[in-house]
GUTIGU-393179 format. One record per residue (C-alpha): residue in one letter; x, y, z. Coordinates in steps of 0.5 Angstrom, whole numbers, padded with zeros to 4 digits, always signed. Each point is the difference from the previous one (the first is absolute). Layout:
// residues N
aXYZ...
***
This chain:
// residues 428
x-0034+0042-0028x-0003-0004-0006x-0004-0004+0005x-0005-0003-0006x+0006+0000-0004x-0002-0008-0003x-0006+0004-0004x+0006+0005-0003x+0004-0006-0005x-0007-0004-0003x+0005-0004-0004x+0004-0003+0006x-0007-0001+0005x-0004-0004-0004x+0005-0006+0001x-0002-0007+0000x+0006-0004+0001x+0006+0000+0004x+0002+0004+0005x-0005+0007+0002x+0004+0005+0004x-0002+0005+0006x-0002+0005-0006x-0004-0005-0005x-0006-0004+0000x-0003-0006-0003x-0008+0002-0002x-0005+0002+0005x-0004-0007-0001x+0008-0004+0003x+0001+0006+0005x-0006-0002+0003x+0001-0008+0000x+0007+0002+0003x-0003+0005+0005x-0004-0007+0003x+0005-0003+0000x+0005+0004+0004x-0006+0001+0004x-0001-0007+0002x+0008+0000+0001x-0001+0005+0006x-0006-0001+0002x+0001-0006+0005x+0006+0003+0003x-0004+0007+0001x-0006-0003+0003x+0004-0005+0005x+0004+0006+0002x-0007+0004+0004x-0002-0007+0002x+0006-0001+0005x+0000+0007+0002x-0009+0000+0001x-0001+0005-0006x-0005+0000-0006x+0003-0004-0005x-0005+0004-0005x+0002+0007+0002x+0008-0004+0000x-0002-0001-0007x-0003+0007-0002x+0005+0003+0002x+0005-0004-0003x-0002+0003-0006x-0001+0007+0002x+0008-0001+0003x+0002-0003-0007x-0004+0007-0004x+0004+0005+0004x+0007-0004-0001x-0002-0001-0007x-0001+0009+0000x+0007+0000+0004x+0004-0002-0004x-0004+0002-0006x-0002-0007-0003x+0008-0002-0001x+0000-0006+0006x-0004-0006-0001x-0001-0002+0007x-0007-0002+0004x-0001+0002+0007x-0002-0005+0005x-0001-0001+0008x+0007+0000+0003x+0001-0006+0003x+0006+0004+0004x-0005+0003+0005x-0003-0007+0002x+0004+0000+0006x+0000+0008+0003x-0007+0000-0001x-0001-0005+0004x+0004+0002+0004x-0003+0007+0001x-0007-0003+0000x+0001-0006+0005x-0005-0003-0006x-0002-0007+0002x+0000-0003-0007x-0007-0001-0001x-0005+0005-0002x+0000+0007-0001x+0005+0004+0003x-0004+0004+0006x+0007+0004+0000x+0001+0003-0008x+0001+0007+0002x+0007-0001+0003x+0003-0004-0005x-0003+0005-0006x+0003+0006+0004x+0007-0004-0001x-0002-0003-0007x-0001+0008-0002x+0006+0002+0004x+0004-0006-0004x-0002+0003-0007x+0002+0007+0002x+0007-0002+0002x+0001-0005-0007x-0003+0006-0005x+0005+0005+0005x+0006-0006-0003x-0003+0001-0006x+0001+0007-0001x+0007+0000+0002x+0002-0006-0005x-0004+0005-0005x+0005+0006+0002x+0006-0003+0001x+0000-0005-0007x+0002-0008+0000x+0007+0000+0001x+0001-0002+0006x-0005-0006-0002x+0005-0002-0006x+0005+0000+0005x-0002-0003+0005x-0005-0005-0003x+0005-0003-0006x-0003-0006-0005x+0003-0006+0006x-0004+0004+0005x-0007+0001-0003x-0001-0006-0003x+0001-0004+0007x-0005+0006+0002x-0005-0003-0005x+0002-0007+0000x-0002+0001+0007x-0006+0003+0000x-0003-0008-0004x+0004-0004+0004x-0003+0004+0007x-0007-0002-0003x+0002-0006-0001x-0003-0003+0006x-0007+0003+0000x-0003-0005-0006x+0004-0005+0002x-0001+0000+0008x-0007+0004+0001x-0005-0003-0006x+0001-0007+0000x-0002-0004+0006x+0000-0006-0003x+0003-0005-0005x-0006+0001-0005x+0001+0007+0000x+0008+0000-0001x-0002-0004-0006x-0005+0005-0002x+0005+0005+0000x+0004-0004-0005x-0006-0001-0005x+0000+0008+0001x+0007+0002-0001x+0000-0006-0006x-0006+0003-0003x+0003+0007+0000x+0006-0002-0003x-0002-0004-0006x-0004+0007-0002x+0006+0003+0002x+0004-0005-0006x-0006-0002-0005x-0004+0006-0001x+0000+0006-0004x-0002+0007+0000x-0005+0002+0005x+0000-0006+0003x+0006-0001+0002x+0000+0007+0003x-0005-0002+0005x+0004-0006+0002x-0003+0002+0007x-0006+0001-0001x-0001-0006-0005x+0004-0005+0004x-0003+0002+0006x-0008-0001-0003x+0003-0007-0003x+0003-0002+0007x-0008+0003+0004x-0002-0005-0005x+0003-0006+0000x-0001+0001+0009x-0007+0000+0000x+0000-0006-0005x+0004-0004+0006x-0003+0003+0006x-0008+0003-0002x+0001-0007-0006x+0003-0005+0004x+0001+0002+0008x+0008+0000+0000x+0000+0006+0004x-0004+0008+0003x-0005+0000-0006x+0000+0007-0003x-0006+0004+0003x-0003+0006-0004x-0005+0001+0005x+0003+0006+0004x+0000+0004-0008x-0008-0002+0000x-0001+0003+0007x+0004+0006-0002x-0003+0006-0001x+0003+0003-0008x+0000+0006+0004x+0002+0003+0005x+0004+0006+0003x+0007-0002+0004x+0000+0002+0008x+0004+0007+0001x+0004+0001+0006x+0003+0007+0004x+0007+0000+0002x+0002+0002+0007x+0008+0002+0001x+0003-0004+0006x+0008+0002+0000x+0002-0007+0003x-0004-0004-0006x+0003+0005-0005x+0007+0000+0003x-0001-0008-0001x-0003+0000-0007x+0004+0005-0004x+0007-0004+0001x-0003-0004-0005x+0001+0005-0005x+0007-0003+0000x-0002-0007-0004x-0006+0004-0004x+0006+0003-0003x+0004-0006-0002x-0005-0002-0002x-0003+0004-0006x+0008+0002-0002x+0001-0008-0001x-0006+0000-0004x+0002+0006-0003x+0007-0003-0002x-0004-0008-0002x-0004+0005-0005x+0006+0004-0003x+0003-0008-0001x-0006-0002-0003x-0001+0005-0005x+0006+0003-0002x-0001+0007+0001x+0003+0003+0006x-0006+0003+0005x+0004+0003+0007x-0001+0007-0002x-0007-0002+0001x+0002-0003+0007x-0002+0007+0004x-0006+0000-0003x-0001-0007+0001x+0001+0001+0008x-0004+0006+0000x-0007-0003-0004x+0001-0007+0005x+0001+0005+0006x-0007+0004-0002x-0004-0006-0002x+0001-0002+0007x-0001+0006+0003x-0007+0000-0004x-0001-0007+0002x+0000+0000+0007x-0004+0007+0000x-0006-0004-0002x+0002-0007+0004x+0004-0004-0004x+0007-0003+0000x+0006+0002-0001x+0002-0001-0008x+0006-0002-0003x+0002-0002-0007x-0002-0007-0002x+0006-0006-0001x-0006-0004-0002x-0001+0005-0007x+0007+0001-0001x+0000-0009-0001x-0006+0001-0005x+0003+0005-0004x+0007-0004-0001x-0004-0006-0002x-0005+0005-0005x+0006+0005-0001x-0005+0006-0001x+0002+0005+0005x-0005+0004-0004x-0003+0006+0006x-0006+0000-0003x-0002-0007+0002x+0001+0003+0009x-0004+0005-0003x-0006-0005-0001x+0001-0004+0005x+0000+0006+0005x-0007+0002-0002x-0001-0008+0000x+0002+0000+0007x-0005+0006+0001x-0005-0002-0003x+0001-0008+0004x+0000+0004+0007x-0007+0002-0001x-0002-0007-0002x+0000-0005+0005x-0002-0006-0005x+0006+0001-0003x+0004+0000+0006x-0003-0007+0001x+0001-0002-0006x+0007+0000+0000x+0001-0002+0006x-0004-0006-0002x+0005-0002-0004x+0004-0007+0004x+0006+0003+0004x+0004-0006-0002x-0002+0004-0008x+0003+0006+0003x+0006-0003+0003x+0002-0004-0006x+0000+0007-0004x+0003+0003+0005x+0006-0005+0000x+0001+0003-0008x-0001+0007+0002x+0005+0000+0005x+0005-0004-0004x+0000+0004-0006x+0002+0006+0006x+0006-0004+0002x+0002-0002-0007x+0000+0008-0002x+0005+0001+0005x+0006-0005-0003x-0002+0003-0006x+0003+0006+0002x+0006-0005+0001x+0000-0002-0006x-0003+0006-0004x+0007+0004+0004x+0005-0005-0001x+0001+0000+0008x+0007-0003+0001x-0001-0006+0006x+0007-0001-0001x+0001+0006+0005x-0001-0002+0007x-0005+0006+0002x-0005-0001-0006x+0001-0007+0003x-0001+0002+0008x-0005+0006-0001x-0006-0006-0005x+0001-0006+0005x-0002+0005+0006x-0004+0004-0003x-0005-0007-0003x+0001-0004+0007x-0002+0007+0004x-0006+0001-0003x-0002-0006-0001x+0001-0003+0005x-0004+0006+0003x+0006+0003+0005x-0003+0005+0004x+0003+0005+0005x-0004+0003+0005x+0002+0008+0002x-0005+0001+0007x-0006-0002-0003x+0001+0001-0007x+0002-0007-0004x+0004+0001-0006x-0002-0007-0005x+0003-0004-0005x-0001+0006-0006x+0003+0006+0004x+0006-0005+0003x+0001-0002-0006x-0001+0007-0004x+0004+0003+0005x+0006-0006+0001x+0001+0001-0007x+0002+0007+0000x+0004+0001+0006x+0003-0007-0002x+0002+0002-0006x+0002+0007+0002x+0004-0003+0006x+0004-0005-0006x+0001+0005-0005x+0004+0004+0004x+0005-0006+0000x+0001+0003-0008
***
């Protein structure tokens, strides 16, 4: 399996510049600056995830990076992914649980019971894909397809920063100064630093908004006292699943979008790095599939593989599966500490925001870069119709519903691009 193979080539895993492929890795001191950093990319999504369905963020997070661990050894450390609370549930979950969106969620067993049954469904995918092979992949997921697919991905999330961590003018300009201060490291730095263009951005950016809201009372203030208050220790909060076949029957359609999904990150990864990694795409399934499994046996989301880390690795270009493996054990280590949990959740939402609106552009831009890396001919009516519905489905967040079941913008989308393209390609 070759699964530790960056220690097998010495000359070519000590690199200190350019682009780190899947089976390199910088030192062990940057590995873990840049395992913070993609922690830090995750951890806002994966903690609001479990807040909106009324579970434990800290066990969310811990078990976010037992999930990345076990994808990690699924797919023999090839895949440089992180996998964080699936905001797919969100709505069957809900709906399952009739969770009233405030506090615990008094009935977790139900959706944990449809959460397991979700992963065991996905890994069950994954194994078919393992034995079958890629081809039909290849096939039916042309360059014109998956770079709308990854496109889409950024541009669904678009909104989220935009409309959900701004709630006023000083924030929205606070965004800004976040996006400017990331850029700037992006450009004008070198060497590490310019590798922690997140990271450093995102400390400049919490700085300069205390200065104007704690210094000179333009907006919220930073508050520090929840990281004060926090024990450093703490153990998560375990739950039991119960098996209720309607909120299985409701959950488990949401395997649908998990796999679009991780094939569009797969297929941006492939784009980025150059090297092509569907022969791991079963794999992939199956490892994303048993994390969530594990996931919900303890008491925590569902897990998928993480748009926001696939933005850090475009602008870093280190695609190294060491990094995951030390931000997994980060993850771990943070789920038994609550004052980390509080710390980073301190940091100003319009922060966050304007780093979140990097991370998801620099997504939307790895697709047409598969365009562009592949010479996709737009002069061909198809290409032309298949990326112009396929951007509008997903952004602008398309849903169909199937009885109680709702298939939004990424699975429209995913989904509309292969059966489009299949319809038009006929006409050949």
């Amino acid at each position: 399996m070759g699964m530790f193979q960056w220690n097998e080539r010495p000359a070519e895993v000590l690199q200190g510049g350019g682009v780190i492929g899947p089976d390199e890795r910088l030192p062990w001191g940057q590995t873990g600056l840049m395992g913070i950093q993609h922690v830090i990319a995750m951890f806002g999504s994966t903690v609001l995830a479990p807040i909106l369905m009324g579970f434990d963020p800290n066990l969310a997070v811990f078990m976010s990076g037992i999930g990345t661990l076990i994808f990690f050894l699924v797919t023999g450390g090839k895949v440089p992914s992180y996998l964080g609370s699936s905001f797919a549930f969100i709505g069957v979950v809900i709906a399952a649980t009739a969770y009233a969106g405030k506090g615990a969620n008094a009935n977790i067993g139900v959706a944990l019971g449809g959460i397991i049954a979700c992963g065991a469904v996905y890994a069950a995918v994954g194994v078919v894909v393992h034995l079958v092979g890629t081809g039909w992949i290849e096939r039916f997921m042309p360059p014109v397809v998956t770079g709308a697919v990854v496109a889409v991905i950024g541009l669904n999330l678009a909104a989220i920063p935009i409309k959900n961590m701004a709630a006023s003018n000083f924030d929205s300009w606070m965004q800004a100064l976040t996006f400017v201060c990331v850029a700037l490291v992006a450009v004008f730095t070198r060497g590490m630093v310019q590798r922690l263009l997140i990271l450093v951005g995102l400390i400049l950016a919490s700085i300069a908004y205390a200065l104007f809201t704690n210094g000179m009372g333009l907006g919220k203030p930073v508050d520090l006292s929840g990281v004060m208050a926090a024990p450093w220790f703490g153990v998560p909060q375990f739950h039991a699943p119960v098996f209720s076949a309607p909120a299985m029957l409701l959950i488990v359609p949401v395997v649908i979008i998990l796999v679009a999904e991780n094939l569009g990150h797969i297929k941006a990864v492939t784009a980025m790095t150059g090297k092509n990694l569907d022969q791991y795409m079963g794999r992939a399934f199956i490892g994303d599939g048993v994390a969530t499994m594990v996931s919900g046996v303890a008491g925590g989301t569902g897990v998928t593989t993480y748009a926001e880390n696939i933005g850090v690795m475009a602008a870093t270009r280190i695609y190294s599966t060491a990094v995951f493996l030390v931000a997994a054990l980060i993850a771990v280590l943070l789920g038994f500490s609550p004052k980390f949990g509080a710390l980073i959740q301190a940091i100003p939402l319009p922060v966050m925001g304007g780093v979140s609106i990097v991370v998801f552009g620099l997504i939307a831009i790895a697709g047409a870069k598969i365009w562009v890396d592949n010479r996709v001919d737009f002069s061909q009516n198809k290409n032309l119709i298949v990326a112009a519905i396929t951007l509008i489905l997903g952004t602008g967040e398309f849903t169909l519903k199937f009885g109680d079941f709702a298939l939004g913008g990424i699975g429209t989308a995913t989904f509309g691009a292969i059966v489009l393209y299949a319809l038009l390609n006929r006409g050949r």
